[in-house]
C-alpha positions as CSV (number, residue, x, y, z in Angstrom):
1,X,124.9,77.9,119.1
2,X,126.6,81.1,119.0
3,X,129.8,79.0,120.7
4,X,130.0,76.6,118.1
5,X,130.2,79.0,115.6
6,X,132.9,81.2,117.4
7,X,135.1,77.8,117.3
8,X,134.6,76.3,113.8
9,X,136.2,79.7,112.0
10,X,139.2,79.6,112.9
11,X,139.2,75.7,112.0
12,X,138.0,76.7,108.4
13,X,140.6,79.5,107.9
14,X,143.3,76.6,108.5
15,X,141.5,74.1,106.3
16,X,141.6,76.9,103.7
17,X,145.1,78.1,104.1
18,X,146.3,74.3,103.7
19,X,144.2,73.8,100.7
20,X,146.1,77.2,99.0
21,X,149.5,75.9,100.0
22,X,149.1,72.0,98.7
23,X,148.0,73.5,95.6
24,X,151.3,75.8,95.0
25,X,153.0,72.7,95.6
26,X,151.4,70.8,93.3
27,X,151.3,73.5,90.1
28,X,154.6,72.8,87.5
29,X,157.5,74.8,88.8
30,X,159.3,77.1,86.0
31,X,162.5,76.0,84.5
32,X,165.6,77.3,85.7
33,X,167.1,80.0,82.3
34,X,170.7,81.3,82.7
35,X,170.5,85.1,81.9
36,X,171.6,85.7,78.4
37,X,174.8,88.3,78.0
38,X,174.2,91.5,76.8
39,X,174.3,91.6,73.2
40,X,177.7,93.9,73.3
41,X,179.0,91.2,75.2
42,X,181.3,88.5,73.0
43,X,181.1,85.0,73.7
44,X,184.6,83.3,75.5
45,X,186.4,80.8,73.3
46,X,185.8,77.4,75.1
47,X,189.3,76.5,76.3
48,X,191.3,73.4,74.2
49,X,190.6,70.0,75.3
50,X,193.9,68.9,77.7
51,X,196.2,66.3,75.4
52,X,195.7,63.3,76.4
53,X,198.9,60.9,77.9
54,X,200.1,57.7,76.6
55,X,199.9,55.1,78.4
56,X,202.7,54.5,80.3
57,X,205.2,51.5,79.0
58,X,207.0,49.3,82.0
59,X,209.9,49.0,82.0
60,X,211.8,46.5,81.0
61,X,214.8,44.9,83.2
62,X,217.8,45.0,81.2
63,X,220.1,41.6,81.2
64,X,223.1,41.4,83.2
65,X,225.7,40.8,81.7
66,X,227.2,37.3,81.8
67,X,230.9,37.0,82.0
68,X,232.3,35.2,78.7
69,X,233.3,31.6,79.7
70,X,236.8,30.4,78.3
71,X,236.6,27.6,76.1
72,X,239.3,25.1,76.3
73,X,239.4,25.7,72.2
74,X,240.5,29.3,72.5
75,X,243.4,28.5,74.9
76,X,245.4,26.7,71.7
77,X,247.2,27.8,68.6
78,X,245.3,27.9,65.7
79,X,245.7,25.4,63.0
80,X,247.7,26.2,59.7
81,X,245.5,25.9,56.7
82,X,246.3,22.6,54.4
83,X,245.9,24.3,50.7
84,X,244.0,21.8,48.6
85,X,246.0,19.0,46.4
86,X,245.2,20.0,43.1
87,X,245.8,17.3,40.2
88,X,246.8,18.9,37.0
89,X,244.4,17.9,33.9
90,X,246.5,16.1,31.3
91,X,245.6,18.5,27.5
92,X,243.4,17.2,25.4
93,X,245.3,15.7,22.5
94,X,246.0,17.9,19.6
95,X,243.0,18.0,16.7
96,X,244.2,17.1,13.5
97,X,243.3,20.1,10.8
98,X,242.7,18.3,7.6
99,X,245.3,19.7,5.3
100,X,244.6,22.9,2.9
101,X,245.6,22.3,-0.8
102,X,246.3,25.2,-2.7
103,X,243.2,25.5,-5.1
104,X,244.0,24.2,-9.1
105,X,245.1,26.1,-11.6
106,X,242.6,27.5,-14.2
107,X,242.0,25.1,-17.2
108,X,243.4,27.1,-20.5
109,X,241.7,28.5,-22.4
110,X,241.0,28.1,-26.3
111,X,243.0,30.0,-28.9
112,X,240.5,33.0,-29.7
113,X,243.1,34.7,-31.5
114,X,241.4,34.4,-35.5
115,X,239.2,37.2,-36.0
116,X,237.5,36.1,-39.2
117,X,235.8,33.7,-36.8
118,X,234.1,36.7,-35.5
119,X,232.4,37.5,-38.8
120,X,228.9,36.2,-39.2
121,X,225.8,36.4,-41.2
122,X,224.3,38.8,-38.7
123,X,227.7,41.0,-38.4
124,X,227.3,44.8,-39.9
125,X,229.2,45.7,-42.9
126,X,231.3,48.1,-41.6
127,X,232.1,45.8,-38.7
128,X,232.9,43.5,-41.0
129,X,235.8,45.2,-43.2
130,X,237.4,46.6,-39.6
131,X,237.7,43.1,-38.0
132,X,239.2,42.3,-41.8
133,X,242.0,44.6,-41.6
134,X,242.6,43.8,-38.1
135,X,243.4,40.3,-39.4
136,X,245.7,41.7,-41.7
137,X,247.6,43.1,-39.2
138,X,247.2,40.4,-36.5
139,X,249.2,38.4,-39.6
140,X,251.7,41.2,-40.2
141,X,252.9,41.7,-36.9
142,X,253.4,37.8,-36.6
143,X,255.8,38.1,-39.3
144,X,257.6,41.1,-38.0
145,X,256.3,43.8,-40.2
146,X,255.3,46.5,-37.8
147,X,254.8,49.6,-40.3
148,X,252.1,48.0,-42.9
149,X,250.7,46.3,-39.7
150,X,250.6,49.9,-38.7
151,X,248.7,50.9,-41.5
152,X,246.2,48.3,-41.6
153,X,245.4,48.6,-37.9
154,X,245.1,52.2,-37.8
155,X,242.4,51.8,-40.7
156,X,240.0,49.3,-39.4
157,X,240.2,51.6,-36.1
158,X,239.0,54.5,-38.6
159,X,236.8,52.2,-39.9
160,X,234.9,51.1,-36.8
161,X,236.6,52.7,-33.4
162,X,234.8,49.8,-31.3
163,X,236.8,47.5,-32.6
164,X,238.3,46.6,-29.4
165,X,240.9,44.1,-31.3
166,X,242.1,46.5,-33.4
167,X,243.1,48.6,-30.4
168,X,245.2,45.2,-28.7
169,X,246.7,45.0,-31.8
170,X,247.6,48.8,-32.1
171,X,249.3,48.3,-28.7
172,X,251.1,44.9,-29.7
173,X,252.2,47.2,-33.0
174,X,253.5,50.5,-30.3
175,X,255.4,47.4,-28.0
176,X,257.3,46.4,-31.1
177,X,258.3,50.1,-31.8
178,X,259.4,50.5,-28.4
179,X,256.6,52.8,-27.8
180,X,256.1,51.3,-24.6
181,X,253.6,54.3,-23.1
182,X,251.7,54.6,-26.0
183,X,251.2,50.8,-26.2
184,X,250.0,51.4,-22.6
185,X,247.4,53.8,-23.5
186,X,245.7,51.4,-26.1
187,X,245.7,48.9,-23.3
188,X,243.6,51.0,-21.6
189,X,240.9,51.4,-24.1
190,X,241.0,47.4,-25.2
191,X,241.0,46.1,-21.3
192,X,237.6,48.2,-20.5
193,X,236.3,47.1,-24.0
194,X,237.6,43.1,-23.7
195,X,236.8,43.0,-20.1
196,X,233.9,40.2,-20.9
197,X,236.1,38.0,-23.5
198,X,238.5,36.1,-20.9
199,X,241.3,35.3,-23.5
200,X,241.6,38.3,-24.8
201,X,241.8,40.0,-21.3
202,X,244.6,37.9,-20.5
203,X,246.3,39.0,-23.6
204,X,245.9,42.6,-22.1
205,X,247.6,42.1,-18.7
206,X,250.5,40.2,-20.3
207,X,251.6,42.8,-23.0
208,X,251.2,45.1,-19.9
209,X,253.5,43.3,-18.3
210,X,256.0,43.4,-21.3
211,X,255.4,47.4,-21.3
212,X,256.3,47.6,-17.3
213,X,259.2,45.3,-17.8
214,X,260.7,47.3,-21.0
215,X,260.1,50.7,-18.8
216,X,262.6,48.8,-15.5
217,X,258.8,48.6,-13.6
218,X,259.4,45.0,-12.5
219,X,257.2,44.8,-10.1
220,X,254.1,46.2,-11.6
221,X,255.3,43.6,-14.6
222,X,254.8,40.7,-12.5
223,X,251.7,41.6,-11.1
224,X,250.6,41.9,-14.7
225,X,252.0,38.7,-15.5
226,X,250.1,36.9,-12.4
227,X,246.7,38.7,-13.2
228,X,247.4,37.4,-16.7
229,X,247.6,34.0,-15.4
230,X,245.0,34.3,-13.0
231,X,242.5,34.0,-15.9
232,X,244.3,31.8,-18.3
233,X,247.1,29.8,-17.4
234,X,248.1,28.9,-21.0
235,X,249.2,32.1,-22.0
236,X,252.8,31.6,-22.7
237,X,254.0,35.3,-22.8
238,X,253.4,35.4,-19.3
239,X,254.7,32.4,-18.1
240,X,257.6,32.8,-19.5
241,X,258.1,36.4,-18.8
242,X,257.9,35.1,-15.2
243,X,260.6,33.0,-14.9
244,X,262.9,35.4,-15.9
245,X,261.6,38.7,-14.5
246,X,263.9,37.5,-11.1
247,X,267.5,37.8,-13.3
248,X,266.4,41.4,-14.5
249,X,265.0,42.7,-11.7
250,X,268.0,42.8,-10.0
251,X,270.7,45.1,-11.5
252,X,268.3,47.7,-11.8
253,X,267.3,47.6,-8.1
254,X,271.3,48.7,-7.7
């Protein structure tokens, strides 16, 4: 009995032993920490990624060069350019340009000349007795008596100083006095006042011209006389004046 128990001891202190050592081996095993840097300690920069290559690009094999083959072409002369036949292009035929008549003469006009026509039941008194006298010299002057036609004239313009006749006739009166600028300066006043009254207005330019012809102005006469005629081609003392402003005209350009 007592040998028995001397053996089975030191079989239990083994059995023990490799209970206590399967166990360790069994319990979870702590995880592996690194050791943290002191906190005085500063971190490294993690170092820069390395660039990365391209991929590399074969190589192409360059093309020999072929030797230029002579062409049987290239071993003559070159041909001489033949410059195009051109055919001249007949005109076209000439356009007939329908022929340009000089435009008519102006119709002429009316005699307007009697100034007792003027009067009518509506005309003012006053205007009246001035267009009166200015008939009374109008007739005087036709029969060559300048100083009463003078007179008269000179009192129907005192009368009514609109009376753009009575200033015409003042100018015919100066003309046949040989007043040949003061004739002009009446002309001025009647041709701004007559400028509506077509005959009359011719009547201005052509006594103009007979002033500029009497002064050795021959060519501001015939202007005068062509403006004259421009409105009426009946006035007479124009047209005549005109044919024979050319034989004047030319011992005093000498």
């Amino acid at each position: 009995m007592s040998r028995f128990n001397v053996t089975a001891r030191p079989v239990k202190a083994l059995a023990a032993l490799v209970f206590v050592v399967g166990a360790q081996s069994c319990a979870p095993q702590a995880t592996y920490r690194r050791p943290l840097p002191p906190p005085s300690a500063k971190p490294r920069p993690a170092a820069p990624p390395a660039p990365a290559l391209p991929p590399a690009v074969p190589e192409t094999p360059k093309p020999l060069p072929q030797e230029a083959r002579i062409r049987e072409q290239d071993l003559q002369p070159p041909e001489k350019a033949i410059p195009p036949i051109t055919i001249p292009e007949e005109p076209p035929p000439p356009v007939a340009t329908p022929e340009v008549l000089p435009p008519a003469p102006p119709t002429p006009l009316a005699d307007d000349s009697s100034l007792l026509a003027k009067i009518g039941p509506s005309t003012p008194p006053q205007r009246a007795a001035s267009l009166r006298l200015a008939e009374e010299g109008r007739k005087l002057l036709e029969s060559g008596d300048h100083a009463r036609a003078l007179n008269r004239l000179e009192r129907a313009i005192s009368i009514d100083s609109t009376n753009a006749y009575g200033h015409f006739l003042l100018a015919k009166t100066q003309h046949g006095l040989k007043r040949y600028k003061e004739s002009l300066n009446f002309l001025e006043v009647a041709e701004f006042r007559l400028r509506d009254e077509p005959f009359w207005l011719a009547e201005v330019y052509a006594l103009r011209g007979e002033n500029f012809r009497a002064l050795g102005m021959f060519d501001q006469a015939a202007a005068s006389y062509q403006q004259a005629l421009s409105i009426n081609s009946g006035n007479r003392t124009a047209a005549e004046a005109l044919s024979r402003i050319d034989g004047e005209s030319q011992p005093a350009q000498r």
